[in-house]
Backbone bond lengths (Angstrom), bond angles and torsions (degrees), N, CA, C in turn:
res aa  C-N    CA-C-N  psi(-1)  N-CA   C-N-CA  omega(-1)  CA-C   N-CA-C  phi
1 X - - - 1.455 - - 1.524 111.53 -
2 X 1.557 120.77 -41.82 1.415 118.85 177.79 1.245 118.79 -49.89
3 X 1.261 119.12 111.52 1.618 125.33 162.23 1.304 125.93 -116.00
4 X 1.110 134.44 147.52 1.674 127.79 144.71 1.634 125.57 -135.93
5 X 1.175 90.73 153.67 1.646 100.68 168.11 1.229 123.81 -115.74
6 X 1.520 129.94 136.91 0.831 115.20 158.86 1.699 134.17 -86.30
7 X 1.170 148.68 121.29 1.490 115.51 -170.69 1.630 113.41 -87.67
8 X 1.536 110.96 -19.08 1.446 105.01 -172.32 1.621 103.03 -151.91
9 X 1.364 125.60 112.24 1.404 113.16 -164.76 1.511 106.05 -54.38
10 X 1.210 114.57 159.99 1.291 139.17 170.74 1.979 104.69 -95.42
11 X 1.490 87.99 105.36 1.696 108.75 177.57 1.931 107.52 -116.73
12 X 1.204 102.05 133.52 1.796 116.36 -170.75 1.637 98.87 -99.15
13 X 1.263 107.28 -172.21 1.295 111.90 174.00 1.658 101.93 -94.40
14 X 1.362 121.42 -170.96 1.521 128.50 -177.34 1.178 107.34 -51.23
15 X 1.695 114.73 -69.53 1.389 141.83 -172.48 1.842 90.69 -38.72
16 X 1.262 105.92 -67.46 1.301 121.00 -162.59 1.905 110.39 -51.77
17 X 1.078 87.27 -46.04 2.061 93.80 -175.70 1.373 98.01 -73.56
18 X 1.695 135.59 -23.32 1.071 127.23 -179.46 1.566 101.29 -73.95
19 X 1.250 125.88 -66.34 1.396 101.48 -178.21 1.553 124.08 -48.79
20 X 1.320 118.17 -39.34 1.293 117.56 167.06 1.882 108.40 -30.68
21 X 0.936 102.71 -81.57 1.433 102.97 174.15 1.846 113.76 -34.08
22 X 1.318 115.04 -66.61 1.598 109.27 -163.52 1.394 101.34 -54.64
23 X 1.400 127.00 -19.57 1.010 137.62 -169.85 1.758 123.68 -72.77
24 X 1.340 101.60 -32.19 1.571 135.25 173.88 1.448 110.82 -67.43
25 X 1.574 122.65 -9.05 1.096 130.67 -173.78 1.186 128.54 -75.80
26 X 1.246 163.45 62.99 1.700 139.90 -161.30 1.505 117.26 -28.40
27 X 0.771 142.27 -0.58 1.777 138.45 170.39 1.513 90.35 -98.88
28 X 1.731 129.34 -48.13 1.047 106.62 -156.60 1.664 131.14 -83.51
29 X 2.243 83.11 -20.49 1.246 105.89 152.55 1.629 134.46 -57.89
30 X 1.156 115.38 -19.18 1.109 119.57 -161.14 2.006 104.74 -105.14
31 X 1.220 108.69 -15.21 1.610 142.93 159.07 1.404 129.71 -49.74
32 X 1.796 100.12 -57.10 0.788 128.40 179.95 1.966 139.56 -15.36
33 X 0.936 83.55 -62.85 2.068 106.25 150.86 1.185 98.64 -36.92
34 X 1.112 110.61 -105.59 1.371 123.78 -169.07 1.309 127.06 -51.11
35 X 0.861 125.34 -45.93 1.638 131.93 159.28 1.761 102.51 -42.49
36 X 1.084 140.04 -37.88 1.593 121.61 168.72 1.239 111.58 -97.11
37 X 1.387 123.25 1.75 1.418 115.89 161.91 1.506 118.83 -102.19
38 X 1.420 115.20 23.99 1.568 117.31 161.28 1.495 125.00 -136.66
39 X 1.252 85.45 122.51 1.597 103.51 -165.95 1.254 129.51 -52.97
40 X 1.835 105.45 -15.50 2.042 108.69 159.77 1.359 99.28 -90.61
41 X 1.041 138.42 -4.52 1.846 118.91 174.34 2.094 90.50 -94.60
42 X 1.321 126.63 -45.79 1.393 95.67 164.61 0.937 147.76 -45.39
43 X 1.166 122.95 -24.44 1.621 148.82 160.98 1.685 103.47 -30.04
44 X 1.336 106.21 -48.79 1.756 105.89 -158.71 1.852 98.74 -84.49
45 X 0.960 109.31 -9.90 1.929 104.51 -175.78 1.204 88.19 -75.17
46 X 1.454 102.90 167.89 1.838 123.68 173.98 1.283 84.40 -61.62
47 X 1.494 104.30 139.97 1.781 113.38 159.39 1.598 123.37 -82.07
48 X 1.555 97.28 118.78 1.603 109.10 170.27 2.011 92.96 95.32
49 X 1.501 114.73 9.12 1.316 96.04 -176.12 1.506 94.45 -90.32
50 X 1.578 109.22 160.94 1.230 136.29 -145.05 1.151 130.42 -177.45
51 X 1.797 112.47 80.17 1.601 108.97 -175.86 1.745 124.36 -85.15
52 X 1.310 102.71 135.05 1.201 114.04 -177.71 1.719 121.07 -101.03
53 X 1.553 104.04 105.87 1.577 98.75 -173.64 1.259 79.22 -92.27
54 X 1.839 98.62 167.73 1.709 140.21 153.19 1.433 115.49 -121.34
55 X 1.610 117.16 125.78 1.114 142.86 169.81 1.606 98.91 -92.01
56 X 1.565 81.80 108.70 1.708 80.95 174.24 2.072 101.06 -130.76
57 X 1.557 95.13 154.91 1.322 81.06 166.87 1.862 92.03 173.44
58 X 1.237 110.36 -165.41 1.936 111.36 -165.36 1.543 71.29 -84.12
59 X 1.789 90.64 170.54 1.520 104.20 170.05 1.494 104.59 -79.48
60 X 1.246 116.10 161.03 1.468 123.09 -152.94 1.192 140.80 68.94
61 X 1.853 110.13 -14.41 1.053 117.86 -173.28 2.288 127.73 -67.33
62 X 1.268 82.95 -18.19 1.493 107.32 -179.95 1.107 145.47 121.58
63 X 1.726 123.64 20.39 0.973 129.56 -128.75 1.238 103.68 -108.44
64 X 1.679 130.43 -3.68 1.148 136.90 176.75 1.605 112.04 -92.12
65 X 1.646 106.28 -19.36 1.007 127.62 -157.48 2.052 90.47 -86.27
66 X 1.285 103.60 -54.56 1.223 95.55 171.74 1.865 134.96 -79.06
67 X 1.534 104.74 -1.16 1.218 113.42 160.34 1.465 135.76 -56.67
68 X 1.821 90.16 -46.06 1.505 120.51 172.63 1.546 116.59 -67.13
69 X 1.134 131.18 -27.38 1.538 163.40 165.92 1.746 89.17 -28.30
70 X 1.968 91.86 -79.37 1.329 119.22 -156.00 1.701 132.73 -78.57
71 X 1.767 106.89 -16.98 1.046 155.72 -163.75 1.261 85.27 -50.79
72 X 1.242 138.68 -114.41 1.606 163.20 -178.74 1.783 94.72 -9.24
73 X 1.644 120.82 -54.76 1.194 110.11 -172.18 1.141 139.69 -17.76
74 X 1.707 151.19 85.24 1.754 136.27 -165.99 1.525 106.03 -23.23
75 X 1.290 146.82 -27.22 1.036 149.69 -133.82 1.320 124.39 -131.73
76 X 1.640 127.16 -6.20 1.166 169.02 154.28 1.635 136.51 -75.76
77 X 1.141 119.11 124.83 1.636 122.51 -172.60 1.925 89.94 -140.41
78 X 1.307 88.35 82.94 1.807 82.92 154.92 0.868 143.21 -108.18
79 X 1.388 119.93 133.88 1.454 127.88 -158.32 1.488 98.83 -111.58
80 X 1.795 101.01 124.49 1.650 104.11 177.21 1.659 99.76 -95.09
81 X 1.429 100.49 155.78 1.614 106.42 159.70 1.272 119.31 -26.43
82 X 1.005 126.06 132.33 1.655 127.36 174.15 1.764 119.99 -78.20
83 X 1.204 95.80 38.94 1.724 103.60 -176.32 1.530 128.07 -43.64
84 X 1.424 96.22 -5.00 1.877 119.72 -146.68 1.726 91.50 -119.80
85 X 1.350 108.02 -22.06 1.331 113.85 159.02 2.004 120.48 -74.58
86 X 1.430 90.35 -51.11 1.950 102.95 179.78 1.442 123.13 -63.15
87 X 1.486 95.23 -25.21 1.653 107.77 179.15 1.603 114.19 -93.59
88 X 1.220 119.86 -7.23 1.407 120.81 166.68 1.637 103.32 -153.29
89 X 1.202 113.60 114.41 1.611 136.27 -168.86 1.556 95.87 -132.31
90 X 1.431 117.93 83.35 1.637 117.16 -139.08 1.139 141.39 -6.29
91 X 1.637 98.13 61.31 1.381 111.20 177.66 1.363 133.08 113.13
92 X 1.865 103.77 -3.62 1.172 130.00 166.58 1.287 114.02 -96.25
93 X 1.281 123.27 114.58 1.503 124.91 164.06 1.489 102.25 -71.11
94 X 1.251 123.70 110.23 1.260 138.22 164.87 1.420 114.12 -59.10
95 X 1.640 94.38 -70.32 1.600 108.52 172.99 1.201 111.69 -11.97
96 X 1.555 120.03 -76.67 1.222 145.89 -153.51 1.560 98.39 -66.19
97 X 0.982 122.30 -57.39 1.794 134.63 -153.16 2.339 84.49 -69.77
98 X 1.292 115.57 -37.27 1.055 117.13 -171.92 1.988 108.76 -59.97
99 X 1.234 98.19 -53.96 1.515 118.90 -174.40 1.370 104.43 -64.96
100 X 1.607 127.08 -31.75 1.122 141.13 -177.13 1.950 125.01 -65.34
101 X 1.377 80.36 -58.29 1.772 110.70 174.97 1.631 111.40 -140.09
102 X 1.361 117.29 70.76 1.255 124.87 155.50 1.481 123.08 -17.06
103 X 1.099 111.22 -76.19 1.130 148.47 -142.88 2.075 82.06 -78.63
104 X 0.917 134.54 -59.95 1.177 146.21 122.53 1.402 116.55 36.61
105 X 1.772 86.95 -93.18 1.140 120.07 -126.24 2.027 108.98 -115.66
106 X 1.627 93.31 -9.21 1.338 109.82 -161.17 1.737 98.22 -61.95
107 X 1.186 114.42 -54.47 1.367 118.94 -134.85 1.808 100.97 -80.98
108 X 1.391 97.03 -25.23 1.722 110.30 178.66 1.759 102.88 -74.02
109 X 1.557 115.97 -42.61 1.518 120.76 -163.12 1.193 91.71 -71.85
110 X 1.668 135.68 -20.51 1.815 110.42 -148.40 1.900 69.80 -106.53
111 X 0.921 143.97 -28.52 1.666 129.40 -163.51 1.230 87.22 -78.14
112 X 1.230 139.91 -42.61 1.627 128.78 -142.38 2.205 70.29 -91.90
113 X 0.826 133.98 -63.04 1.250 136.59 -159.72 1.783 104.78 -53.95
114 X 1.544 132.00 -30.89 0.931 113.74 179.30 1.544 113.05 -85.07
115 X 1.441 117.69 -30.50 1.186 123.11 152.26 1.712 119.37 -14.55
116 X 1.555 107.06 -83.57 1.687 127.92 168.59 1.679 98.32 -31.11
117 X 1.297 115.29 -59.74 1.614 110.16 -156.88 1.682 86.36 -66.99
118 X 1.186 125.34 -90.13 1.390 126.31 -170.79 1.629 120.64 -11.11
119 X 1.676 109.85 -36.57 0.924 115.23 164.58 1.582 134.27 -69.93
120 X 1.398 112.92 -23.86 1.832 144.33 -177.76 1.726 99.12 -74.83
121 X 1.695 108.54 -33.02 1.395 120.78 -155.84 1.506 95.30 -86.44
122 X 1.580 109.52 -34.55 1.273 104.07 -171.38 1.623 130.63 -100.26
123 X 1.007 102.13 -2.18 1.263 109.71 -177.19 1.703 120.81 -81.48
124 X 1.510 103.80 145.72 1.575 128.01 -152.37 1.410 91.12 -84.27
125 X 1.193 89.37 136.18 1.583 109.79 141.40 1.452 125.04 -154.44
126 X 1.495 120.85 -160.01 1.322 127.66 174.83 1.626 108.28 -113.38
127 X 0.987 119.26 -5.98 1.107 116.11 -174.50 1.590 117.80 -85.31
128 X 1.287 140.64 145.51 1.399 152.17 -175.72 1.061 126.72 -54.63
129 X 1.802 113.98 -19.36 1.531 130.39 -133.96 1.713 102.56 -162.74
130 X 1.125 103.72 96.31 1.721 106.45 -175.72 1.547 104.80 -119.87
131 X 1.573 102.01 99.04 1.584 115.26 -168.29 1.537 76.08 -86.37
132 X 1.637 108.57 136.75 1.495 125.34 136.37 1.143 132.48 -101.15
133 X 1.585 135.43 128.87 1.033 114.18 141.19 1.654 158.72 -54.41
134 X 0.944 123.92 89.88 1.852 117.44 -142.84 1.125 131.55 96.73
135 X 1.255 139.39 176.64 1.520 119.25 -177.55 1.515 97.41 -153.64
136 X 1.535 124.46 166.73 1.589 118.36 145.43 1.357 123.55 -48.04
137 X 1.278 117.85 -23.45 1.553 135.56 -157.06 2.072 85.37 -90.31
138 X 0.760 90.05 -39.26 2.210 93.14 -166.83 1.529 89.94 -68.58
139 X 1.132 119.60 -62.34 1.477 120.62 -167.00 1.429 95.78 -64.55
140 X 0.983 152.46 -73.13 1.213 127.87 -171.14 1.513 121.37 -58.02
141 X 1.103 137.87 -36.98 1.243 138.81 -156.74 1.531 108.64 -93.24
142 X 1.390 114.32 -30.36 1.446 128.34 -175.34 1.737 98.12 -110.05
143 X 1.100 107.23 -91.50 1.598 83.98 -176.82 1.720 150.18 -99.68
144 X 1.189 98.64 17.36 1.155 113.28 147.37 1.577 129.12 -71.59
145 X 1.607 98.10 -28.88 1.430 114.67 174.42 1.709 105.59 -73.72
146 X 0.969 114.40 -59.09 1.414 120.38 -177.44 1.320 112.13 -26.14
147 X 2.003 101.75 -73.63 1.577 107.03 176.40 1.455 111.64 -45.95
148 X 1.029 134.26 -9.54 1.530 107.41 -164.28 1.573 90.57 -111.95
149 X 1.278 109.16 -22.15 1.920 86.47 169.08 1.358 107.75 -85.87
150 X 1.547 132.72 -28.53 1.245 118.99 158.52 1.078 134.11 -71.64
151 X 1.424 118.29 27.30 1.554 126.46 169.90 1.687 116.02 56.09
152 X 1.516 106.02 25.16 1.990 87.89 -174.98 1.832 90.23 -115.54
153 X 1.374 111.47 30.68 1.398 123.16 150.75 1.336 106.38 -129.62
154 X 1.170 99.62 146.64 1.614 102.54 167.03 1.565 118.55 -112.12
155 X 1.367 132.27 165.91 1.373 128.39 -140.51 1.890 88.09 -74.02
156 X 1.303 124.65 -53.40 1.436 97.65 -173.63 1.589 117.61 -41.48
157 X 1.242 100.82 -52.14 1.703 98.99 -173.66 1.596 119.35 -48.21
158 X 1.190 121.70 -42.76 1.377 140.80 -148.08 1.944 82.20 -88.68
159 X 1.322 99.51 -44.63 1.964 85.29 172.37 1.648 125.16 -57.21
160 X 1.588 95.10 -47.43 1.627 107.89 169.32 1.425 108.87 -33.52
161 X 1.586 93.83 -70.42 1.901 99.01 -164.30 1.719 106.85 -60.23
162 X 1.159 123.62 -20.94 1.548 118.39 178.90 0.875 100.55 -87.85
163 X 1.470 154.04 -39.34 1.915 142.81 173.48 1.350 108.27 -58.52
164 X 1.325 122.70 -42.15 1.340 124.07 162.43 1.378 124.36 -52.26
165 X 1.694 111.00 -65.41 1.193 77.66 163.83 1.479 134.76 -86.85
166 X 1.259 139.17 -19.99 1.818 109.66 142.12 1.502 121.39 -9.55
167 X 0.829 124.49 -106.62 1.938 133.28 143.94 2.038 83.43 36.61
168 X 1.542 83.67 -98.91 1.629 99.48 -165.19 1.511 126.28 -41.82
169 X 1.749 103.81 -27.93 1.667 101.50 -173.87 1.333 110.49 -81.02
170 X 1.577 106.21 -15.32 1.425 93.73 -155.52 1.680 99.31 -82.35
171 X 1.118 125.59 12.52 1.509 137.47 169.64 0.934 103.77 -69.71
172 X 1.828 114.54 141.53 1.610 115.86 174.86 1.195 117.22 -68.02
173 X 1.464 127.37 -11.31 1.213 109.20 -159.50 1.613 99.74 -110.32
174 X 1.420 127.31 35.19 1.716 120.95 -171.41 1.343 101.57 -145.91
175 X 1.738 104.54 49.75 1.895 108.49 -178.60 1.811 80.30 -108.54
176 X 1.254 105.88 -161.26 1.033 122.16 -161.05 1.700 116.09 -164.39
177 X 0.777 117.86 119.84 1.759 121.50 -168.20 1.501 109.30 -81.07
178 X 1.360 118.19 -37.18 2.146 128.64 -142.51 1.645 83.45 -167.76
179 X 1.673 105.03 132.46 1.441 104.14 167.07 1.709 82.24 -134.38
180 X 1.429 99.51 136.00 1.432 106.77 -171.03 1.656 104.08 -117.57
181 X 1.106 130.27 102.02 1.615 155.19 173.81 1.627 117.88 -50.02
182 X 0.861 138.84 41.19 1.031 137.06 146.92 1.829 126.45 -2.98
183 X 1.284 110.67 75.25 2.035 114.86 -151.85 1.389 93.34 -79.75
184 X 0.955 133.26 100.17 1.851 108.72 157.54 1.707 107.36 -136.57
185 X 1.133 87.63 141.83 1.608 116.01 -177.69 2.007 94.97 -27.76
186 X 1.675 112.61 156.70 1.258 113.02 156.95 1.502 118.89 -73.76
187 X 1.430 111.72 -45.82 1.648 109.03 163.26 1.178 120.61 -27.89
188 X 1.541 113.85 -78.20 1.331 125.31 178.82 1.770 123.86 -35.12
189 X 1.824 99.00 -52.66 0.922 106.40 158.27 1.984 129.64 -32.77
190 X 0.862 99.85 -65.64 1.556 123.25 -166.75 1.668 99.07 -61.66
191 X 1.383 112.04 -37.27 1.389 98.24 -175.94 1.308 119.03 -79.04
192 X 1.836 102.21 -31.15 1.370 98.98 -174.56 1.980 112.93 -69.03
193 X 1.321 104.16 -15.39 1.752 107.07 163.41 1.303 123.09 -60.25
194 X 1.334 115.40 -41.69 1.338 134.59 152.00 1.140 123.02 -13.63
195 X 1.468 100.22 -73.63 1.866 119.84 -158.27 2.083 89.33 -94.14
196 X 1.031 117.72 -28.74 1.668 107.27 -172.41 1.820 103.87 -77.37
197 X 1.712 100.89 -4.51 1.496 85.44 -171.14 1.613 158.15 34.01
198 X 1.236 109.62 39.16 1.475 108.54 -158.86 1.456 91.56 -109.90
199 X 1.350 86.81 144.89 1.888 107.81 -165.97 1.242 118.18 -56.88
200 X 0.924 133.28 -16.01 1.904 146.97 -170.73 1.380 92.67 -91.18
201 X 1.214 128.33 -42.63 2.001 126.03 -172.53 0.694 108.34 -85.24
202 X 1.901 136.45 -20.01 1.652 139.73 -166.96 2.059 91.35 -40.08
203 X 1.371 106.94 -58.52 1.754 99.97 -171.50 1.377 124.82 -97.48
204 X 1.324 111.47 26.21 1.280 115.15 166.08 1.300 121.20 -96.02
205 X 1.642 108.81 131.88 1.642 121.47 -144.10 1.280 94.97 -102.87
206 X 1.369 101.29 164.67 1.596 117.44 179.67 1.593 123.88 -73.55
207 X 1.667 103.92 -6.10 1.540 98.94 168.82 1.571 107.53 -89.93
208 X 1.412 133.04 -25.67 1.027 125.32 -164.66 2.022 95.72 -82.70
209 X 0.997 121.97 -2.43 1.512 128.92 161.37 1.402 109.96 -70.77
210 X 1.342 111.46 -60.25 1.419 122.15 179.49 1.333 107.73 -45.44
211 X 1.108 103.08 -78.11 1.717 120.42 179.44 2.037 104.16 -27.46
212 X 0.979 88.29 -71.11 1.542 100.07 179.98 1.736 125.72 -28.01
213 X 1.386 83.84 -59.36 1.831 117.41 166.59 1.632 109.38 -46.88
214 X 1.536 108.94 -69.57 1.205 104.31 168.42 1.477 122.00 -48.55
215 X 1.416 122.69 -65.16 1.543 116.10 174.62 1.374 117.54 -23.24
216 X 1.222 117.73 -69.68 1.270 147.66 163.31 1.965 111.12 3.08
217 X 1.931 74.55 -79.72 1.401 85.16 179.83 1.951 111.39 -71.43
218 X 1.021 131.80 -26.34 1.389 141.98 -173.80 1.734 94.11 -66.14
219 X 1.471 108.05 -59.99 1.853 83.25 -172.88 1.515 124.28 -90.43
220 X 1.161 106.60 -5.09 1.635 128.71 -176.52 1.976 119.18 -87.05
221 X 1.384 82.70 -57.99 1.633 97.23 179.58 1.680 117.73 -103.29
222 X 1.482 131.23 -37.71 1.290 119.86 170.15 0.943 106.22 -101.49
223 X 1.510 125.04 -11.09 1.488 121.49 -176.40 1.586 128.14 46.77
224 X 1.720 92.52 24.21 1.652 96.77 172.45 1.138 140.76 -37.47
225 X 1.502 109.22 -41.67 1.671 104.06 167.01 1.551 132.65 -121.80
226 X 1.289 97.14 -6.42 1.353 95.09 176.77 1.916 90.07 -148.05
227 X 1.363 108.29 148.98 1.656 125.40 164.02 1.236 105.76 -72.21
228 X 1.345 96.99 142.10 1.863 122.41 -178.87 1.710 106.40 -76.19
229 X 0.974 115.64 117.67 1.502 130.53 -177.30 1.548 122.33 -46.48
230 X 1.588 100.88 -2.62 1.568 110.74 -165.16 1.424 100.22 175.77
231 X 2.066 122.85 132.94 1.036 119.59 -172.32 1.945 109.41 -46.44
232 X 1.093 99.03 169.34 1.656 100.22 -165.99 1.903 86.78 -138.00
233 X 1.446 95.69 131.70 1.637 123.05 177.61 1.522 100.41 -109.23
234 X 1.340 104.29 110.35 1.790 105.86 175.88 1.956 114.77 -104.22
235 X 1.478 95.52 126.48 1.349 76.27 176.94 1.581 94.94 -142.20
236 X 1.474 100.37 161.24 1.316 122.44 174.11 1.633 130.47 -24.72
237 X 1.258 136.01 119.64 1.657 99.51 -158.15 1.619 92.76 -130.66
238 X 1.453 86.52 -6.46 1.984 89.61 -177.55 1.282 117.54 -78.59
239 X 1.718 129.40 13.63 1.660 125.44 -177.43 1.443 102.88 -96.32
240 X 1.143 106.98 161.10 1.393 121.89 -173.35 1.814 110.13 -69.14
241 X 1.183 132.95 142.83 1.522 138.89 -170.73 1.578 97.64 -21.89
242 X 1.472 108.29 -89.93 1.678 108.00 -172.80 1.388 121.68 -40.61
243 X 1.121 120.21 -4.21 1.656 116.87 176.31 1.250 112.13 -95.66
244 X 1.609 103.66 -33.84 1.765 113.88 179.47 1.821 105.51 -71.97
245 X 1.657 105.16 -27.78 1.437 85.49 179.78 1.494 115.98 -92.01
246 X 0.899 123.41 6.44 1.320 139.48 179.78 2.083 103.86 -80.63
247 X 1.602 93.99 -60.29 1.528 98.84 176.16 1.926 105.29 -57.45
248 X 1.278 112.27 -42.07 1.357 106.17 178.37 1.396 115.51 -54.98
249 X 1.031 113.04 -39.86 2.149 111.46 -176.54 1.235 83.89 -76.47
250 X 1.082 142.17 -124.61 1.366 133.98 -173.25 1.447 131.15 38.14
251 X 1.386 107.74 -51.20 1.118 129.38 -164.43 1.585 131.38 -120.49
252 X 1.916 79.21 -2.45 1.590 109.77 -178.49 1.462 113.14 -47.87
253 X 1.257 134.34 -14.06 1.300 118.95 -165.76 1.491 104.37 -131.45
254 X 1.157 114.06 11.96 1.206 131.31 160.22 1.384 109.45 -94.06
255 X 1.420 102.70 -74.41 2.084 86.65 -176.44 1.369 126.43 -63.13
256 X 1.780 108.37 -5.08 1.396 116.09 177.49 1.876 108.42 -92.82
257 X 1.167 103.21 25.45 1.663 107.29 -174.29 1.625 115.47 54.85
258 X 1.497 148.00 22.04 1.107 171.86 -127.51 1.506 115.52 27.31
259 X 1.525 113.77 38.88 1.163 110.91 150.65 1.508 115.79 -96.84
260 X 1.597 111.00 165.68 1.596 117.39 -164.55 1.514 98.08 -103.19
């Protein structure tokens, strides 16, 4: 079942491909730990450099699943969806009111939602490696796009949320280095919503999966209408847990930009 694609290699700057390399080493591998936990071997990285992956993929596809994977890594800052934000907006489950009355509910959830991402985009750390879940780039391209072909925006709104986000990218801090694709079937999708049960998805239908899927593949993989903001690593998302963590080590130093 493990697959991947790449669609566009992932190339660093000098500084950057050089560690890649020292990194390829068994001494340096074996270093590794410790070497980002001391503050005269930080000294020698580009200063303030800082790659930012995106875990993108349909809901269900796994993307929390592979956050949790990567989490613990010395070398890692992952940031999950802010769901804990959508479900209480002092006291408003957004989430919910969205899934409820779309049509509604769309145009308030994707502003309050690019907000959250901008915020995911910006936040500090020390670490080398800032896995996101989602991106500014997902919300606009996937579901912001959606609503507006499903009509539960209407064309003023759907302009708002695109000047905005314009607005937001053109900030240094909401580029993106590695967008990592997460492929899995809408079926698959749908069941695994199923079995995770969480109360906000109880009415989310199997076309808005579909729909999703397609987007998905349109700005990620054919890139029909608009280019992907950052080479994009596609991998398999339909195998069962132990196969996905298996493809994740594997691949560990790839979706980690050649850190271990």
């Amino acid at each position: 079942c493990a697959k991947s694609l790449r669609v566009d290699a992932w190339k660093g700057d000098k500084n950057s491909q050089s560690l890649v390399t020292m990194l390829g080493t068994e001494q340096i591998k074996r270093l590794t730990e410790k070497v980002f936990q001391d503050e005269n071997i930080r000294r020698i990285m580009p200063k303030g450099k800082l790659f930012t992956v995106s875990v993108e993929g349909n809901i269900g596809s796994g993307k929390t699943t592979l956050l949790d994977y990567f989490k613990n890594s010395p070398n890692v800052e992952a940031i999950r969806e802010p769901v804990e934000q959508w479900t209480n907006v002092q006291g408003h489950n957004a989430l919910q009111l969205l899934y409820d009355d779309p049509k509604r509910w769309s145009f308030t959830f994707n502003l309050y939602a690019q907000l959250t991402r901008i915020q995911m985009h910006a936040k500090e750390t020390d670490k080398p490696v800032k896995l996101l879940e989602r991106s500014l780039h997902s919300t606009r391209y996937c579901f912001v796009e959606n609503c507006h072909r499903e009509k539960v925006i209407n064309g003023l709104e759907y302009s708002i949320l695109n000047q905005w986000f314009d607005y937001l990218t053109k900030k240094d801090n909401t580029g993106l280095d590695l967008i990592v694709y997460l492929r899995a079937d809408p079926d698959v999708c749908y069941e695994r919503i199923r079995q995770r049960d969480r109360k906000e998805e109880a009415s989310v239908p199997m076309n808005l999966i579909q729909n999703l899927h397609d987007l998905h593949e349109e700005w990620l993989v054919q890139q029909k209408y608009y280019k992907a903001p950052a080479p994009v690593l596609v991998l398999d998302a339909n195998c069962e847990y132990l196969e996905m963590k298996e493809m994740y080590e594997t691949k560990r130093e790839e979706i980690l930009c050649g850190y271990v």
